[in-house]
DRENKE-694044 format. One record per atom (N, C-alpha, C, O): z, x, y; residue in three letters; residue number from 1; atom name. Coordinates in steps of 0.001 Angstrom, whole numbers, always signed. Example, Ala and Ser with C-alpha at 12.3 -4.5 7.8 and 13.67 -1.06 7.14 Angstrom:
2
+---------+---------+---------+------+-----+------+
!      c3 !      c1 !      c2 ! type ! seq ! atom !
+---------+---------+---------+------+-----+------+
!   +7800 !  +13190 !   -5690 !  Ala !   1 !    N !
!   +7800 !  +12300 !   -4500 !  Ala !   1 !   CA !
!   +7800 !  +13200 !   -3300 !  Ala !   1 !    C !
!   +8465 !  +14236 !   -3319 !  Ala !   1 !    O !
!   +7080 !  +12850 !   -2250 !  Ser !   2 !    N !
!   +7140 !  +13670 !   -1060 !  Ser !   2 !   CA !
!   +7870 !  +12900 !     +30 !  Ser !   2 !    C !
!   +8039 !  +13409 !   +1138 !  Ser !   2 !    O !
+---------+---------+---------+------+-----+------+
***
This chain:
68
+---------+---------+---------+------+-----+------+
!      c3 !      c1 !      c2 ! type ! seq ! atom !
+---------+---------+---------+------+-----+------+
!  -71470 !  -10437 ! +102947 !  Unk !   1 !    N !
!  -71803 !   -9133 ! +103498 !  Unk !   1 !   CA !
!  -71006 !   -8922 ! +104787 !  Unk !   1 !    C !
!  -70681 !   -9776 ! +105612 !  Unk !   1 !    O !
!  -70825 !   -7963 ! +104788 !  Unk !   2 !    N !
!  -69369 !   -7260 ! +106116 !  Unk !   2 !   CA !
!  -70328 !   -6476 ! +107051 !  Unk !   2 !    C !
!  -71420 !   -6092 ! +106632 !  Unk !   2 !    O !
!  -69929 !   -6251 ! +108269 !  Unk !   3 !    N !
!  -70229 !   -5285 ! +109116 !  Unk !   3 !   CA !
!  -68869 !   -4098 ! +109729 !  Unk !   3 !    C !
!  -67644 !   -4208 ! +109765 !  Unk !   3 !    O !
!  -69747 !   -3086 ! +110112 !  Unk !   4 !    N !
!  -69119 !   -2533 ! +110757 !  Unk !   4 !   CA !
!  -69385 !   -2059 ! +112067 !  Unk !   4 !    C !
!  -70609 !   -1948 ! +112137 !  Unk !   4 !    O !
!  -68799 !   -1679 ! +113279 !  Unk !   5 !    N !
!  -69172 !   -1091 ! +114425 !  Unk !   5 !   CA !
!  -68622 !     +59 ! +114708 !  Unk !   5 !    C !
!  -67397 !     +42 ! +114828 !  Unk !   5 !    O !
!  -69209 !   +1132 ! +114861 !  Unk !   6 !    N !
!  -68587 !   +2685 ! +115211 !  Unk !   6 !   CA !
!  -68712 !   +3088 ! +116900 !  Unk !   6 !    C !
!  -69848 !   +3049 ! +117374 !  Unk !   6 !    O !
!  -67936 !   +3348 ! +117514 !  Unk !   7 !    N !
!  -68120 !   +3983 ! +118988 !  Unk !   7 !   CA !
!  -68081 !   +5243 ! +118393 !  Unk !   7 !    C !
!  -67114 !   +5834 ! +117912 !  Unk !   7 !    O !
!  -69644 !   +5699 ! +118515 !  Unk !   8 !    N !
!  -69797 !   +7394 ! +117792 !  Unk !   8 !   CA !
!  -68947 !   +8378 ! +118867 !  Unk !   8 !    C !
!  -68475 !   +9427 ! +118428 !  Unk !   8 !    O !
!  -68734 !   +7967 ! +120483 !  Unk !   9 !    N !
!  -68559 !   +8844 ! +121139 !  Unk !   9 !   CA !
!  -67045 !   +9023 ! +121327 !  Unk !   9 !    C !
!  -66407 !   +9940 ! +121845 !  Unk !   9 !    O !
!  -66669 !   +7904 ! +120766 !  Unk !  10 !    N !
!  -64678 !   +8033 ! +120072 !  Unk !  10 !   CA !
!  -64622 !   +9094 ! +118863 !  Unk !  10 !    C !
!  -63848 !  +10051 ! +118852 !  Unk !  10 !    O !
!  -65677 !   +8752 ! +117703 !  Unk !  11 !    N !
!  -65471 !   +9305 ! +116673 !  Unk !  11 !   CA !
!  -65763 !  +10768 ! +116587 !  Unk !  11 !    C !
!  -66815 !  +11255 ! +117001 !  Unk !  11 !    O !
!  -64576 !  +11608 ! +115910 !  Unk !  12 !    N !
!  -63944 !  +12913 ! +115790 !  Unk !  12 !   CA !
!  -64709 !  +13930 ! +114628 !  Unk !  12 !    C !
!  -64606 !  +15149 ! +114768 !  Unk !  12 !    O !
!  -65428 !  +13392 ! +113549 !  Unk !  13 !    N !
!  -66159 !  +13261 ! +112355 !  Unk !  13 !   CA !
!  -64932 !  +14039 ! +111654 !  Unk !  13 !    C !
!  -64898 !  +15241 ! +111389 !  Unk !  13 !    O !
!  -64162 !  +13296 ! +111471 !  Unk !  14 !    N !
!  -63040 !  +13993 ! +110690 !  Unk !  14 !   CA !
!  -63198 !  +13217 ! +108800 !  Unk !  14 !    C !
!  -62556 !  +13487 ! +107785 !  Unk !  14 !    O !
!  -64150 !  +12383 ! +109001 !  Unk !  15 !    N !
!  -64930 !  +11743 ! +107555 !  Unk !  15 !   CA !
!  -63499 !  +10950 ! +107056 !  Unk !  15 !    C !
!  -63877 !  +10257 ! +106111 !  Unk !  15 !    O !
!  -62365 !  +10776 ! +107204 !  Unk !  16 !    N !
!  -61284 !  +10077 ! +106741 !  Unk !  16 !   CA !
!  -61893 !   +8340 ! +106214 !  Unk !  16 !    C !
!  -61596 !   +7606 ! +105272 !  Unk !  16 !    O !
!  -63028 !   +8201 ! +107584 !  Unk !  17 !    N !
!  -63232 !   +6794 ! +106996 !  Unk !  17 !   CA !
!  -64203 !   +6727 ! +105438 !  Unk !  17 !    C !
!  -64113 !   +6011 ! +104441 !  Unk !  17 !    O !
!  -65139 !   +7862 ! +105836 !  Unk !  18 !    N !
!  -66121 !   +8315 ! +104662 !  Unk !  18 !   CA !
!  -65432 !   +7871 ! +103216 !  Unk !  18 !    C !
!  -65723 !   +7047 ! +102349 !  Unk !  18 !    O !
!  -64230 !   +8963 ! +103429 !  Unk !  19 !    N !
!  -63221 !   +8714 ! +101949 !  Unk !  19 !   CA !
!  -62567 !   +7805 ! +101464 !  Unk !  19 !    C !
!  -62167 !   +7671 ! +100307 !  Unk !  19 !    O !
!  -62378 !   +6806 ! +102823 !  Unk !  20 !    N !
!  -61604 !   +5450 ! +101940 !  Unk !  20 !   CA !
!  -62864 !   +4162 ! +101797 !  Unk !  20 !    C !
!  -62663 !   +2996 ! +101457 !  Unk !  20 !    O !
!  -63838 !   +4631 ! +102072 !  Unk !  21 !    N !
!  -64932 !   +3134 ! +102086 !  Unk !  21 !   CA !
!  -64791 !   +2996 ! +100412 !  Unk !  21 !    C !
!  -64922 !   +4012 !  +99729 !  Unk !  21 !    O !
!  -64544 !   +1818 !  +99844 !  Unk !  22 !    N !
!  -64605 !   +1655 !  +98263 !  Unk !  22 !   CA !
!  -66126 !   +1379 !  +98110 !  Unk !  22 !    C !
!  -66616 !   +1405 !  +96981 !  Unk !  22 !    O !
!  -66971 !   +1089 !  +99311 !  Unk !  23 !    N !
!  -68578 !    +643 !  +98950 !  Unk !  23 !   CA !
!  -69746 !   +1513 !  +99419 !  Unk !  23 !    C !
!  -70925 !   +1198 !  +99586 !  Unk !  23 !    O !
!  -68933 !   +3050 !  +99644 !  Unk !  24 !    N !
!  -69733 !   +4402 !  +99952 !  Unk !  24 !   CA !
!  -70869 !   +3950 ! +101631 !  Unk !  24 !    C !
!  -71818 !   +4582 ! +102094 !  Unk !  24 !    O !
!  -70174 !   +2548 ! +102165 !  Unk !  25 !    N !
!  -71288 !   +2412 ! +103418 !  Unk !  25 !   CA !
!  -71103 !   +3826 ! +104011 !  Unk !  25 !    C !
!  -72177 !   +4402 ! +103839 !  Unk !  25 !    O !
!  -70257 !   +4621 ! +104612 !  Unk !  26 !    N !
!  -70304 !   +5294 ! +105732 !  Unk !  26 !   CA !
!  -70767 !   +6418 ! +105725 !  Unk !  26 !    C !
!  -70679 !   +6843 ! +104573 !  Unk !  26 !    O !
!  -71206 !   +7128 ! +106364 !  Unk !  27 !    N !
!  -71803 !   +8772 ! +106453 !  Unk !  27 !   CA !
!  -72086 !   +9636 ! +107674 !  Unk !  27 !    C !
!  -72764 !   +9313 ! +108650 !  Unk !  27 !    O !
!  -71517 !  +10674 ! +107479 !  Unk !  28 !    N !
!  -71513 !  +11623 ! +108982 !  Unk !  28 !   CA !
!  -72953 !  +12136 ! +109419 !  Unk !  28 !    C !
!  -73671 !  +12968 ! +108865 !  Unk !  28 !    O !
!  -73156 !  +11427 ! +110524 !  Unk !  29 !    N !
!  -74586 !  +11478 ! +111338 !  Unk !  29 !   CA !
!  -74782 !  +13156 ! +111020 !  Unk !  29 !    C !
!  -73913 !  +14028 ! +111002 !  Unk !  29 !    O !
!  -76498 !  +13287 ! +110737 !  Unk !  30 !    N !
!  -77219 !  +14264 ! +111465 !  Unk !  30 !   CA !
!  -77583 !  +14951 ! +112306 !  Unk !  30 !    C !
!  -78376 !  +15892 ! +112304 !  Unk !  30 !    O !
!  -76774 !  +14311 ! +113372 !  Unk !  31 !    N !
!  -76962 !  +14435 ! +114902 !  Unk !  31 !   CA !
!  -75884 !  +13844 ! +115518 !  Unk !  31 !    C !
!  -75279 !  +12836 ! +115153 !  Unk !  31 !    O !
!  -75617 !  +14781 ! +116809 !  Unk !  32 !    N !
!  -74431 !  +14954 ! +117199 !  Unk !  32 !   CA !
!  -74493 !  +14104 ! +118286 !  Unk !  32 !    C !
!  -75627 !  +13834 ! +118681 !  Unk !  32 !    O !
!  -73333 !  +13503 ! +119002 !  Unk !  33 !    N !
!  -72937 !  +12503 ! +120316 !  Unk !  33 !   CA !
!  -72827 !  +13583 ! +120904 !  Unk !  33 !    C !
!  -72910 !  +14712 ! +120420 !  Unk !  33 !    O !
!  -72579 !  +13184 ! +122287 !  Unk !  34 !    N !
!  -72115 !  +14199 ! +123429 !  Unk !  34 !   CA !
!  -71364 !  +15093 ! +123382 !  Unk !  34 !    C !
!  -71820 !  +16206 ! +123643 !  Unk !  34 !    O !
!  -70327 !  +15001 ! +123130 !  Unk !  35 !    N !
!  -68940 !  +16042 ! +122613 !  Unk !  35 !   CA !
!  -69523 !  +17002 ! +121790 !  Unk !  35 !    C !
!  -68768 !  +17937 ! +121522 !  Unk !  35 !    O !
!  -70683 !  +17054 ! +121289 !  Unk !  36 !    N !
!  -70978 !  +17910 ! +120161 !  Unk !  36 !   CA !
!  -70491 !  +18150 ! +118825 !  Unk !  36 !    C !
!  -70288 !  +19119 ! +118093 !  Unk !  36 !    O !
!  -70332 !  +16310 ! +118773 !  Unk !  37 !    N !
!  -69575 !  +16155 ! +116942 !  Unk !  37 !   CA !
!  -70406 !  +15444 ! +116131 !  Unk !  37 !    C !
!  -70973 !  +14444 ! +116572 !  Unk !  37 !    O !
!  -70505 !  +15677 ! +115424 !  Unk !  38 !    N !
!  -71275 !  +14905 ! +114493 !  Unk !  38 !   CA !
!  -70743 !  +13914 ! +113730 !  Unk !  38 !    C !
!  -70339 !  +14072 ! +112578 !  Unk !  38 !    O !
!  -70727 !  +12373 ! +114661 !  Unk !  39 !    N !
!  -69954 !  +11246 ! +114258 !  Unk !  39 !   CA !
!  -70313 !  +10661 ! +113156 !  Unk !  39 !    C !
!  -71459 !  +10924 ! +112794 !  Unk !  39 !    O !
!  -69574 !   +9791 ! +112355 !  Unk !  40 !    N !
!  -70008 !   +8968 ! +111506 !  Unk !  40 !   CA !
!  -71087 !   +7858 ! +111725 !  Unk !  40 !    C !
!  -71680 !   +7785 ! +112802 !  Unk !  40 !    O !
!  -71384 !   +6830 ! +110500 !  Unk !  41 !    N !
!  -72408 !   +5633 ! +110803 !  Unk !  41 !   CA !
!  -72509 !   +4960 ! +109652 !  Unk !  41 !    C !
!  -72284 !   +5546 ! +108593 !  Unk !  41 !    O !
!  -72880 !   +3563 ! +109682 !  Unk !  42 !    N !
!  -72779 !   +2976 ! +108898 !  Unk !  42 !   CA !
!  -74323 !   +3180 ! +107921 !  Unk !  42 !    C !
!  -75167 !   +2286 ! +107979 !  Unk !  42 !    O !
!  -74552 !   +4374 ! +107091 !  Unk !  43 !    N !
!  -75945 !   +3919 ! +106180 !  Unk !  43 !   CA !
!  -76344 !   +2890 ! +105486 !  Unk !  43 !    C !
!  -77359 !   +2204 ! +105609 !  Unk !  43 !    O !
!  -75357 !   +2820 ! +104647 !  Unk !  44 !    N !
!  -75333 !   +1703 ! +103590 !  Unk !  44 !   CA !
!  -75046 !    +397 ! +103886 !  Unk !  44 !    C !
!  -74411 !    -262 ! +103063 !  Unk !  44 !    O !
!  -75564 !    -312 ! +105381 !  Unk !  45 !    N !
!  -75230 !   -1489 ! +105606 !  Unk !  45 !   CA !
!  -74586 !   -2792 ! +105040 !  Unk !  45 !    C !
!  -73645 !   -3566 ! +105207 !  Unk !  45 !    O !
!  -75965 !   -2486 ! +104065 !  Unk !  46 !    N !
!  -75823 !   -4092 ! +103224 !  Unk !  46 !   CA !
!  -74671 !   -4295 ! +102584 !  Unk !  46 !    C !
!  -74193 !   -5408 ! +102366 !  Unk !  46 !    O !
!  -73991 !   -2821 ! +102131 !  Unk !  47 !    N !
!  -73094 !   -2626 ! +100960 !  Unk !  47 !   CA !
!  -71489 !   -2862 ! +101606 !  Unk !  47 !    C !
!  -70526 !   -2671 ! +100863 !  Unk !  47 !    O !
!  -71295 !   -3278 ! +102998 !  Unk !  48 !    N !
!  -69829 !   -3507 ! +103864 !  Unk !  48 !   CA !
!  -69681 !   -4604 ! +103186 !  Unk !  48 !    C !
!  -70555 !   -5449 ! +102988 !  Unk !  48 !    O !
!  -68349 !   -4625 ! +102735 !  Unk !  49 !    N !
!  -67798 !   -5660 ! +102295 !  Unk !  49 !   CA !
!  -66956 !   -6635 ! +103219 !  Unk !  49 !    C !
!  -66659 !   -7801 ! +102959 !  Unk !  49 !    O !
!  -66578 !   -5782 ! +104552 !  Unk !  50 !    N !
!  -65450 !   -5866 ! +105733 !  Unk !  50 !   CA !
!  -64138 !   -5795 ! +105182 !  Unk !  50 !    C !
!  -63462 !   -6724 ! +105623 !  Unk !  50 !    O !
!  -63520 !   -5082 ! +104413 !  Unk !  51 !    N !
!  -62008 !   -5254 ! +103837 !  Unk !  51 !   CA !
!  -61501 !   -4314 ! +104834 !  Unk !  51 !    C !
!  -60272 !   -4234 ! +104821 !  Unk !  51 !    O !
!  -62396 !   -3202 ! +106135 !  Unk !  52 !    N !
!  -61877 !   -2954 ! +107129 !  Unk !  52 !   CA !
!  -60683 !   -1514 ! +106758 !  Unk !  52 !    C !
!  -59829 !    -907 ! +107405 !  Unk !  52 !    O !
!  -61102 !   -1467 ! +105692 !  Unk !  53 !    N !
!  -60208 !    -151 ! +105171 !  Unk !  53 !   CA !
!  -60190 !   +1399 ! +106007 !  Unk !  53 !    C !
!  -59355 !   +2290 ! +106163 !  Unk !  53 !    O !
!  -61414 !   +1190 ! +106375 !  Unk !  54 !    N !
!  -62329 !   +2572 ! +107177 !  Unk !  54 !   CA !
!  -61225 !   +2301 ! +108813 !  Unk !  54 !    C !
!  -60394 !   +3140 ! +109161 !  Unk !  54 !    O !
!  -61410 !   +1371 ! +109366 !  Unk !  55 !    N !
!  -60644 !   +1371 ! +110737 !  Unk !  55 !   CA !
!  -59428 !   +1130 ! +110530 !  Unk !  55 !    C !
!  -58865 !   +1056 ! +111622 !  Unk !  55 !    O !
!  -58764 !    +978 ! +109737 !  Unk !  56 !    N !
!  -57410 !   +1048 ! +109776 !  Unk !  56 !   CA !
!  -57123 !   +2503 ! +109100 !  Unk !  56 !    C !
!  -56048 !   +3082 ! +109251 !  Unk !  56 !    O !
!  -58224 !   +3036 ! +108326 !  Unk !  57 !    N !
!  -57775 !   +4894 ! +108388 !  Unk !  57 !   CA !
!  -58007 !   +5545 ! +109265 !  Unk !  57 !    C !
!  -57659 !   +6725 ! +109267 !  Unk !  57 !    O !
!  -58856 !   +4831 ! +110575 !  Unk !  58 !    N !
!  -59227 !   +5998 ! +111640 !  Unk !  58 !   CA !
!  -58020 !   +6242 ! +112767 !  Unk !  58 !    C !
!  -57301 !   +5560 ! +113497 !  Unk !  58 !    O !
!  -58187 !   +7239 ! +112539 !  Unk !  59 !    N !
!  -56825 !   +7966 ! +113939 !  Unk !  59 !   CA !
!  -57348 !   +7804 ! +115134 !  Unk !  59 !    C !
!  -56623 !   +8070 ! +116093 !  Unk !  59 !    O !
!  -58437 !   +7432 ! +115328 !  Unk !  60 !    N !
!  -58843 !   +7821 ! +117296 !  Unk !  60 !   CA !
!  -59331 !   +6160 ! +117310 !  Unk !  60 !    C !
!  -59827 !   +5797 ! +118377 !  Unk !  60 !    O !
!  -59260 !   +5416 ! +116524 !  Unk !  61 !    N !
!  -59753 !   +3860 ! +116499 !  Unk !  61 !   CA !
!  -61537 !   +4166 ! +117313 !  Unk !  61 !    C !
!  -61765 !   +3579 ! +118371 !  Unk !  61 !    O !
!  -62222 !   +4739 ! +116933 !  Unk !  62 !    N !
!  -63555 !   +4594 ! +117037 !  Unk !  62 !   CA !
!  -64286 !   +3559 ! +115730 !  Unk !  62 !    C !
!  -65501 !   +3368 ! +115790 !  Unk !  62 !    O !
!  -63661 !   +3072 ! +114845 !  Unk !  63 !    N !
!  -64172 !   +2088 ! +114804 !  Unk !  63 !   CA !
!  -64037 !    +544 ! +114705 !  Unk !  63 !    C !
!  -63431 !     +44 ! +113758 !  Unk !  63 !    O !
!  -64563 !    -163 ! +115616 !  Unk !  64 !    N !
!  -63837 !   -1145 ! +116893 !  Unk !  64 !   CA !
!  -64028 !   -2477 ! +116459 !  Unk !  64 !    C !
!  -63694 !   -3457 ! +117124 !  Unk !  64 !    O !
!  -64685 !   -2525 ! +115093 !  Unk !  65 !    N !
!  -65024 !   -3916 ! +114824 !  Unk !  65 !   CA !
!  -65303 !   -3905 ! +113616 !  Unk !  65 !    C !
!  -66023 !   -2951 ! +113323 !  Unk !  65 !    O !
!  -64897 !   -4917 ! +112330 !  Unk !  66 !    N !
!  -65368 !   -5050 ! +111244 !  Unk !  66 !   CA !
!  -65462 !   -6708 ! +110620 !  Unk !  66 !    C !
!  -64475 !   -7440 ! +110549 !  Unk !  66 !    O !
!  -66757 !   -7082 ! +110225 !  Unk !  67 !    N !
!  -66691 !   -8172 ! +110641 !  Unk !  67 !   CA !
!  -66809 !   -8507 ! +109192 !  Unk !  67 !    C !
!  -67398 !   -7607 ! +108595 !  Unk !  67 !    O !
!  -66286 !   -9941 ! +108080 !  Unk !  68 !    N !
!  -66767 !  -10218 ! +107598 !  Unk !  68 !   CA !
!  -68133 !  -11109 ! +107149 !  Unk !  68 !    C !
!  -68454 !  -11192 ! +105964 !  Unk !  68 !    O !
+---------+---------+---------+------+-----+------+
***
């Protein structure tokens, strides 16, 4: 089982990571960070594999850690 870590207040909710997760973990929060965006998050915990696909698609590197 993999983890992931998101700095919501980096993240742009531009969902890029959403689309490349092959294990559907990620999903754009309900609720917005400061900036008034509605960042991503990891729902589907259990289901990270860490192959880290999601942070190497993110453009603003908000997400800062993927662990296997």
């Amino acid at each position: 089982m993999g983890r992931v870590v998101i700095d919501s207040e980096k993240c742009k909710g531009c969902l890029l990571c959403v689309e490349v997760c092959p294990r559907n973990v990620l999903k754009k929060s309900e609720t917005y960070n400061s900036k008034g965006i509605y960042p991503v998050y990891a729902e589907n915990k259990n289901n990270c594999i860490g192959c880290a696909l999601c942070a190497k698609r993110c453009p603003d590197m908000a997400i800062t850690e993927v662990y296997r």
